[in-house]
C-alpha positions as CSV (number, residue, x, y, z in Angstrom):
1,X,203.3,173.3,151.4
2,X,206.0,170.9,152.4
3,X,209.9,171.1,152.8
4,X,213.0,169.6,153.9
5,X,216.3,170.5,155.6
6,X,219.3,168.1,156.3
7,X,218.0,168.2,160.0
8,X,214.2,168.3,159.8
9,X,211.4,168.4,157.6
10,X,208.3,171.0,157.9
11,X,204.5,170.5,155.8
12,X,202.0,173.0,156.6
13,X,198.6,174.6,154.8
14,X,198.7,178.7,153.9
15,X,195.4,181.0,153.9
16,X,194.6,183.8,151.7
17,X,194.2,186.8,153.0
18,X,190.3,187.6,154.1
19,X,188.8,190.3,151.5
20,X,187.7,193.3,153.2
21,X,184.6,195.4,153.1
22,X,184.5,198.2,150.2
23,X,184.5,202.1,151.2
24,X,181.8,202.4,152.3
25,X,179.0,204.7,150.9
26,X,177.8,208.4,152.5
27,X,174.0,208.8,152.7
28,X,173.5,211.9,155.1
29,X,174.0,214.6,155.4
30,X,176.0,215.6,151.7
31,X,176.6,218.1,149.5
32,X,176.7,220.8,151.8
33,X,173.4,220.1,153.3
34,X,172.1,222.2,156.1
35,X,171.4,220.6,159.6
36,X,170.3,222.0,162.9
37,X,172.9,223.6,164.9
38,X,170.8,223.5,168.0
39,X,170.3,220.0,167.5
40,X,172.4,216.4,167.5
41,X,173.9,216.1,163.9
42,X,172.7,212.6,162.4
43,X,175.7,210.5,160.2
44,X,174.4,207.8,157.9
45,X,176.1,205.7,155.5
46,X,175.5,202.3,154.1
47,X,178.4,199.4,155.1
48,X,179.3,197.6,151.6
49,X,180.4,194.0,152.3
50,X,181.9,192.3,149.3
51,X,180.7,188.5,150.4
52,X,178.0,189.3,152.0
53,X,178.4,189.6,155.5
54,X,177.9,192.3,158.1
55,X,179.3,195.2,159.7
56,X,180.7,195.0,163.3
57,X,182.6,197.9,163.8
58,X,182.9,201.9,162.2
59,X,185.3,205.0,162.9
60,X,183.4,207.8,162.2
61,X,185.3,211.1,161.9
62,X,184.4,215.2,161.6
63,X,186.2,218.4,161.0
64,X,185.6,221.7,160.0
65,X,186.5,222.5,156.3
66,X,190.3,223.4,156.1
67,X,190.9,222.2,159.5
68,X,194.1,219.7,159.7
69,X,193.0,217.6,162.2
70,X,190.0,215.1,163.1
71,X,188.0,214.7,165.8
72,X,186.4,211.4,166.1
73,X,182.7,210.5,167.1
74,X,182.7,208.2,169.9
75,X,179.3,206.1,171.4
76,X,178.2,208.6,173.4
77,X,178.3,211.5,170.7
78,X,180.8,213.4,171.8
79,X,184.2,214.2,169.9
80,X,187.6,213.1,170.6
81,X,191.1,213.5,169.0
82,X,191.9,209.9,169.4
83,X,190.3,207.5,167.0
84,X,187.1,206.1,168.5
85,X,186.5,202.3,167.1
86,X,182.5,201.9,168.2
87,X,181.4,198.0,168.0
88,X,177.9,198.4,165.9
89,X,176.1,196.9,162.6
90,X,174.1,200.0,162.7
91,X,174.7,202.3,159.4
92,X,174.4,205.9,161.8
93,X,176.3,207.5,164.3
94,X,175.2,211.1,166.2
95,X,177.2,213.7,167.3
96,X,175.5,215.6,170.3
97,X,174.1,219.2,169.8
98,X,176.5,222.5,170.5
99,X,180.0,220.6,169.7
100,X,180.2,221.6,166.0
101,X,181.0,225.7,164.8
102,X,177.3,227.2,164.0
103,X,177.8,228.6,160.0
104,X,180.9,226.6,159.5
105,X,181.2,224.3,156.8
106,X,182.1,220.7,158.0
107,X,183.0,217.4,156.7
108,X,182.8,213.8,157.3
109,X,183.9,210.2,156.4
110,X,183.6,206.8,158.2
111,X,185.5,203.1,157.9
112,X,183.7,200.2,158.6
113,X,185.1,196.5,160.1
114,X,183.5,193.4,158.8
115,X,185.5,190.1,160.4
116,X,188.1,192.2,161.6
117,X,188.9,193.6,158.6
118,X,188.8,197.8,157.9
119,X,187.5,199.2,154.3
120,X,189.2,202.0,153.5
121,X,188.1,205.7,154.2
122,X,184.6,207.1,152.8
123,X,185.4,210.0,150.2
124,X,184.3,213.1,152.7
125,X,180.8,214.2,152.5
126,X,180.3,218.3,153.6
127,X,177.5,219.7,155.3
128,X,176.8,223.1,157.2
129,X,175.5,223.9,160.9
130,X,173.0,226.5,160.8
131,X,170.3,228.2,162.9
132,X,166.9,226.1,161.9
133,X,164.2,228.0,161.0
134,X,161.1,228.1,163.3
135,X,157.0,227.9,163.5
136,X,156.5,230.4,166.4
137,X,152.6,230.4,166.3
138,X,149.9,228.4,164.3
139,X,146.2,229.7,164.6
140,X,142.6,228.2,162.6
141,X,139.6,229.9,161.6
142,X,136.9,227.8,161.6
143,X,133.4,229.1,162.6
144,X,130.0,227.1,162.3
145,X,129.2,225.8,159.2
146,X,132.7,226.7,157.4
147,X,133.7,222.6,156.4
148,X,137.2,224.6,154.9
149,X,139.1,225.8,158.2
150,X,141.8,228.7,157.6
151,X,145.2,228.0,158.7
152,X,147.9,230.9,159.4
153,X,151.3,230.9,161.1
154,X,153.9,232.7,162.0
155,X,157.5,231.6,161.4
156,X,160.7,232.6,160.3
157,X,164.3,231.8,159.0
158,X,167.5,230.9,160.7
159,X,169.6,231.7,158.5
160,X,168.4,233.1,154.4
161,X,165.1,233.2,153.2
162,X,161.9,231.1,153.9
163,X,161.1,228.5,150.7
164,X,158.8,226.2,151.1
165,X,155.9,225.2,154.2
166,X,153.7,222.2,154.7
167,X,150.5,222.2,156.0
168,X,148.8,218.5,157.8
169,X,145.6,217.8,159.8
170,X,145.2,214.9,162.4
171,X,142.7,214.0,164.6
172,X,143.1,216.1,168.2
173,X,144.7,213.2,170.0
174,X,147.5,212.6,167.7
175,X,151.2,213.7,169.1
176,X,152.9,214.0,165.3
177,X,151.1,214.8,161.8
178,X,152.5,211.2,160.8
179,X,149.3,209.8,160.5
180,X,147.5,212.9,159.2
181,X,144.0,213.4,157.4
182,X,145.1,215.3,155.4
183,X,148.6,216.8,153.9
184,X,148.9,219.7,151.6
185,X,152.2,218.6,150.6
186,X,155.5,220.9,150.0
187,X,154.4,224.3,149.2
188,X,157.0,226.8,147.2
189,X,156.9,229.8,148.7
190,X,157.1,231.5,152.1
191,X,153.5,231.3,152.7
192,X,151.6,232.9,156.3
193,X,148.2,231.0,155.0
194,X,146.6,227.7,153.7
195,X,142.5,226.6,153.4
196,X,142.6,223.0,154.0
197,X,140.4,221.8,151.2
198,X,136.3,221.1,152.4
199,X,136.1,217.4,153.8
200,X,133.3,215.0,153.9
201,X,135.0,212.9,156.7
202,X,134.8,215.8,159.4
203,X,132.8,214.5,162.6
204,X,130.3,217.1,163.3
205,X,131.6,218.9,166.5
206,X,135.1,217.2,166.2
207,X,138.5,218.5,167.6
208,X,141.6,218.4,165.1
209,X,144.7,219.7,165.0
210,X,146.5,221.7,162.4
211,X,150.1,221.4,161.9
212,X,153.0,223.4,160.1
213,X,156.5,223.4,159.4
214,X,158.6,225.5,157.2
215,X,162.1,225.4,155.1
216,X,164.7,227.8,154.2
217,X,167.4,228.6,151.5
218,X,169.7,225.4,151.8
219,X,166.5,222.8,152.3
220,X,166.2,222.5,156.3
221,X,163.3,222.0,157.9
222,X,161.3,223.7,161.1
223,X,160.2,221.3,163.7
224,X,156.5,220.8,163.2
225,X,153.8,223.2,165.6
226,X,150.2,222.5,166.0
227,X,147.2,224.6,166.6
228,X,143.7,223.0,167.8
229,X,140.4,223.6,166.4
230,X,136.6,222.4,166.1
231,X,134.9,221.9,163.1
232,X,131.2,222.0,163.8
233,X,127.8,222.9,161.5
234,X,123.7,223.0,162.0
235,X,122.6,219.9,160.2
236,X,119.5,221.4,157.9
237,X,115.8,221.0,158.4
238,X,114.7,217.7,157.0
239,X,111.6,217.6,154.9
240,X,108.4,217.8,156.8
241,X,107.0,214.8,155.1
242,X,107.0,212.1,152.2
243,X,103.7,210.4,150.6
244,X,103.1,208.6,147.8
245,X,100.4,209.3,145.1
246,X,99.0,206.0,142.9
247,X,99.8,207.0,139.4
248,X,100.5,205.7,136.0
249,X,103.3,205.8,137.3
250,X,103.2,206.7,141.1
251,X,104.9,210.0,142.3
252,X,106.3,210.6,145.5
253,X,105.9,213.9,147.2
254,X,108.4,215.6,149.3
255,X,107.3,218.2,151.8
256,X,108.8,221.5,153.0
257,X,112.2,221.1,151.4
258,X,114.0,224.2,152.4
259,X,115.9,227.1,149.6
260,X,118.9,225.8,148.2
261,X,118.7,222.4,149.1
262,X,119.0,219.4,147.4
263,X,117.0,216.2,148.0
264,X,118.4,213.2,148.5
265,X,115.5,209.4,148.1
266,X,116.2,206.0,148.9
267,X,113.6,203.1,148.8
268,X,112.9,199.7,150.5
269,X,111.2,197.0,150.0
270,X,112.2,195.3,152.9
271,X,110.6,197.4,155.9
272,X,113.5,199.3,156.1
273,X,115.9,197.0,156.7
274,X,117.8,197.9,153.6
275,X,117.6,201.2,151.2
276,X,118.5,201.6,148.1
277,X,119.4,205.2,146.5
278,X,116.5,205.8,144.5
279,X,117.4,209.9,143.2
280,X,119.4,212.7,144.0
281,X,117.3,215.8,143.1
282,X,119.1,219.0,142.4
283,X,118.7,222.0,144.9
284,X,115.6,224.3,144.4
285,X,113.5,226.9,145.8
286,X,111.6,226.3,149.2
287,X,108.7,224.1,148.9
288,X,107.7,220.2,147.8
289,X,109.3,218.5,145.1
290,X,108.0,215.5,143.2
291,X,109.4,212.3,141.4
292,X,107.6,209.6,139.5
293,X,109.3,206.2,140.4
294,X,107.9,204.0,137.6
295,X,110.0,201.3,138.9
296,X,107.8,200.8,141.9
297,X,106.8,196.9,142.0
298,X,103.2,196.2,141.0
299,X,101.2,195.0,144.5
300,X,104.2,195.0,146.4
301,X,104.7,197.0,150.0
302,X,107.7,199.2,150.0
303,X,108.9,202.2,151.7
304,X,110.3,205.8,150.9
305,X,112.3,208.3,153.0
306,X,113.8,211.4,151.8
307,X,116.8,214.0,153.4
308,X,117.4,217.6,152.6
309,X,121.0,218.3,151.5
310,X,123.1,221.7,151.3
311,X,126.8,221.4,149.9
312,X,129.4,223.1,151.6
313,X,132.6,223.9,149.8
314,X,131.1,220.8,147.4
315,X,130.5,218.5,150.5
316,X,126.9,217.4,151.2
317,X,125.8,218.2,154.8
318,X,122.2,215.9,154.9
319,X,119.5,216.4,157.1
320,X,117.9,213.3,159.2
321,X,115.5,211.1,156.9
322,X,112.0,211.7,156.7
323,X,109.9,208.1,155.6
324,X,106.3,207.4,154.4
325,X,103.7,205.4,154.9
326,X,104.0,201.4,153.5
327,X,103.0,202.2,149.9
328,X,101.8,199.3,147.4
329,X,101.7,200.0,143.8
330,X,98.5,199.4,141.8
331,X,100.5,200.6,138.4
332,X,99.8,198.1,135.7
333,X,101.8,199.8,132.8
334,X,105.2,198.6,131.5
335,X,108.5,201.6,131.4
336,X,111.5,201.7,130.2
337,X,113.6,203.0,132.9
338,X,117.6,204.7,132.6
339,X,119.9,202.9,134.2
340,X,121.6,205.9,135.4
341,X,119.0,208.1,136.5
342,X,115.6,206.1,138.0
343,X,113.2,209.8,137.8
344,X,114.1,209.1,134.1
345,X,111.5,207.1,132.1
346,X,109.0,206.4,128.9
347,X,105.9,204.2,129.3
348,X,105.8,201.4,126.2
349,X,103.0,198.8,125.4
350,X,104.9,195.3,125.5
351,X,103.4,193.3,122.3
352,X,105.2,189.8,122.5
353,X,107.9,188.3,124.8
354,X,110.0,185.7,123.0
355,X,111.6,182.9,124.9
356,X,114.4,183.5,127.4
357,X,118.5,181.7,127.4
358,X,120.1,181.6,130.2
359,X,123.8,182.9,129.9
360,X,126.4,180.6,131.1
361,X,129.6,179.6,129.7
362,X,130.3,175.8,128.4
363,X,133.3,174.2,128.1
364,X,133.9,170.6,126.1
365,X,136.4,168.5,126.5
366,X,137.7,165.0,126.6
367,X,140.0,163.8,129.2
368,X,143.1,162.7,127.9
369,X,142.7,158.4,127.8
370,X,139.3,158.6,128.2
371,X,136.5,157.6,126.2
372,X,133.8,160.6,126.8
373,X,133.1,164.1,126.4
374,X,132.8,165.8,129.6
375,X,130.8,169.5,129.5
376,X,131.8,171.9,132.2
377,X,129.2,174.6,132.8
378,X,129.9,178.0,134.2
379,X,127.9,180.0,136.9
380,X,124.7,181.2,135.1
381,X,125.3,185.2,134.4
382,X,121.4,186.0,133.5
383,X,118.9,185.5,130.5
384,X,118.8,186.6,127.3
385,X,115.4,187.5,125.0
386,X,113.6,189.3,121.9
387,X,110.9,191.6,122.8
388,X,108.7,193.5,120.8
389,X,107.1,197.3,121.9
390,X,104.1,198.7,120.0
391,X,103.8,202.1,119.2
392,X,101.6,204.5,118.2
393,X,103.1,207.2,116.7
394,X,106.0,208.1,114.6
395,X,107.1,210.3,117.8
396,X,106.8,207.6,120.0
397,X,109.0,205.6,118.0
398,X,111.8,207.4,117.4
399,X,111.4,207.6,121.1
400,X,112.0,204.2,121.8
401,X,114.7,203.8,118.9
402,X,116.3,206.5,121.0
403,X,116.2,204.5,124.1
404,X,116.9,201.1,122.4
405,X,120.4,202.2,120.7
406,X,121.8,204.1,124.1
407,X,123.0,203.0,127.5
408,X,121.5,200.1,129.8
409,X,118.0,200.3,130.9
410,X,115.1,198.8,133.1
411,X,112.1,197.0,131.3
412,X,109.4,197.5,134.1
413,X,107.1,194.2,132.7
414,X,103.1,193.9,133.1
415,X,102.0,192.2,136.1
416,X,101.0,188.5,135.3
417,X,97.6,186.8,135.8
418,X,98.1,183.8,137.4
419,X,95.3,181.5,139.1
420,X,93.1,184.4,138.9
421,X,95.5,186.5,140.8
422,X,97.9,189.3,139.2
423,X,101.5,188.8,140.4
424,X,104.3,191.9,139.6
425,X,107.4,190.6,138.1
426,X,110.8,192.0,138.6
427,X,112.2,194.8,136.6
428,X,115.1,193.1,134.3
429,X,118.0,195.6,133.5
430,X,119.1,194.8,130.3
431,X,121.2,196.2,127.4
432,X,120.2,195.7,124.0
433,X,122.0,193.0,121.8
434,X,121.9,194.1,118.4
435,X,119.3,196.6,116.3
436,X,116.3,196.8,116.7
437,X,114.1,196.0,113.8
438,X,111.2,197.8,112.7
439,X,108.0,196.4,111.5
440,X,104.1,197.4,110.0
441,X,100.8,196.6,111.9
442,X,98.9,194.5,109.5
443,X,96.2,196.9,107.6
444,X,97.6,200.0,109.1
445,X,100.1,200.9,105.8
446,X,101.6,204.2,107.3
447,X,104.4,204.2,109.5
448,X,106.6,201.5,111.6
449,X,104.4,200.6,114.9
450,X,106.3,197.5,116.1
451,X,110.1,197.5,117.2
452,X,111.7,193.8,118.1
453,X,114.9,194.0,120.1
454,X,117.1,191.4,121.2
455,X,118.4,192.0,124.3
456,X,121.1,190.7,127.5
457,X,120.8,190.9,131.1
458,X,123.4,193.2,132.2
């Protein structure tokens, strides 16, 4: 802008005026919400720039509903009549406990600076001081062997009715449930009790700590009180022995298994070093209990060890592991073996092997320019075959059409005769491919005695 006058001349730039923040927006407390009279009273809001910058500044200001005049929160949390402009980017402000009428209804509103400008007052949020309610005692039952401790309280209202509790479980050591085991969540109701669900992450003899809060009418919440106790059990008897039995196929034996307990079998075929679940047998009366294990490699050492289990409140409590002697298979026959459960088997006579394909993906392609195919082959994901079963019965083969048209299985093969020397082979779980076919034993004119199957490595 310029100008002129007979006895001087002027030029000069003008700047619009800065945009201030918008009203800002009222997160806490709201609608009439209940906080602790007995405590500090927590404001929060959110400062709403409108170019992106950042508060520096708020007034923060209280009254009782009706009331015609403010008081104003200053740093410190107390209340003044004068307004109180606190330099801060933080979205809160406190007002110390005791300074605000216990049962009176209250509202609030704040103004927030950005670049020295002020938004214009929040719309006023209300909110009521009350008495909190309280957790006066929190006790557990938990005696030997019970893997579900009982919680119970005591607690009651400030003001109203009790509505809701909350129930958590930490390890002894922890000040706060806020990293807790476990957390029942927010329970309707005024509730005295809770049974903390049976766990199978309890440490035998370990200290915990039960905590509880409760809420009443209007949504406020009791500080949270803890209560200690020990959750401890007598681990049961493991079984007196296991052996091994040759066999068509070999059976293992488990000794002295006590009432009502389950048996639990891993395998090795590594001295130990690793075990592999082999079964879970189902509880039983006192006494041994037996399990063919067809899939037990021909002339190969491995071990067995078995546990006694007893659920608890559906956790399994298992005993320490009872292991056998190195055992070495002598079983020549071929199985079919469920995938699912190992104790669950039929024997078959293998009549042919076709050949094997490997299963690996290809991909073929020519580089742009160039003059050549180029073939990318993919990680090999197993073989692929036909073999063929005899039978001889009807019954046997509907047997094996049974097993050949459901889930994944274990062919258990023949041991190989090689230089003079029998060698086991690997078991090979496989699924089959398509169905099987059916075919007549030359001379023999009644019934289907071969079944062919193509099959895939799963």
């Amino acid at each position: 802008m310029s100008g002129a006058s007979p006895d001087a001349s002027w030029s000069g730039l003008v700047f619009p005026a800065l945009a201030g923040p918008a009203v800002p927006t009222l997160v806490s407390p709201t609608s009439g919400q209940q906080v602790a009279s007995a405590a500090a009273v927590a404001l929060q809001w959110v400062h709403n720039s409108t170019v992106g910058g950042v508060q520096t500044a708020y007034r923060a200001q209280v009254r009782a509903v009706g009331a015609g005049s403010w008081s104003y929160v200053a740093a410190d949390g107390t209340l003044n009549a004068s307004v109180q402009t606190v330099t801060s980017a933080a979205g809160s402000a406190s007002i110390n406990a005791g300074l605000l009428t216990a049962g009176a209804s209250h509202e609030w509103s704040v103004s927030t600076q950005e670049a020295g400008v002020w938004s214009a007052t929040a719309p006023v949020a209300t909110f009521v001081p009350v008495a909190s309610p309280s957790v006066s005692s929190v006790s557990v039952s938990s005696p030997l062997g019970t893997l579900a401790p009982a919680v119970s309280w005591s607690a009651s209202a400030g003001v109203g009715a009790l509505t809701a509790f909350q129930v958590a479980v930490t390890v002894s050591t922890d000040a706060t449930p806020d990293a807790p085991l476990y957390d029942s969540g927010v329970q309707v109701g005024a509730g005295s009790a809770w049974t903390v669900p049976a766990r199978s992450d309890w440490t035998n003899g370990g200290s915990y700590k039960a905590w509880v809060r409760v809420a009443q009418a209007g949504g406020l919440w009791s500080p949270w009180v803890s209560g200690s106790f020990t959750v401890s059990w007598t681990a049961p008897a493991a079984p007196s022995s296991v052996t091994v039995a040759q066999g068509s196929p070999p059976v293992v034996t488990i000794g002295s298994v006590p009432s009502g307990h389950g048996v639990g079998v891993q395998w090795s075929s590594d001295a130990g070093a690793t075990w592999t679940t082999l079964a879970t047998l189902a509880a039983g009366a006192a006494g041994s209990r037996s399990l063919a294990v067809p899939l037990a490699p021909f002339g190969a050492g491995v071990l067995f060890r078995a546990s006694s289990i007893l659920t608890s409140g559906g956790v399994d409590l298992v005993s320490a592991w009872t292991t056998s002697a190195p055992f070495t298979s002598a079983d020549e026959a071929a199985y079919l073996v469920s995938a699912s459960d190992p104790a669950e088997y039929v024997r078959v006579s293998i009549s042919s092997d076709g050949g094997r394909s490997v299963i690996q993906s290809v991909a073929v392609w020519s580089p742009l320019g160039g003059s050549r195919v180029r073939v990318d082959r993919g990680v090999a994901q197993g073989e692929s075959g036909t073999t063929t079963l005899q039978t001889e019965t009807d019954a046997d083969t509907q047997t094996l059409l049974s097993w050949l048209t459901g889930d994944a299985f274990w062919l258990r093969w023949n041991p190989e005769t090689q230089a003079g020397v029998k060698l086991g082979m690997a078991p090979t779980l496989m699924a089959v491919a398509d169905t099987p076919a059916r075919e007549r034993i030359a001379q023999i004119p009644i019934g289907w005695r071969r079944i062919t199957f193509p099959w895939v490595q799963q």
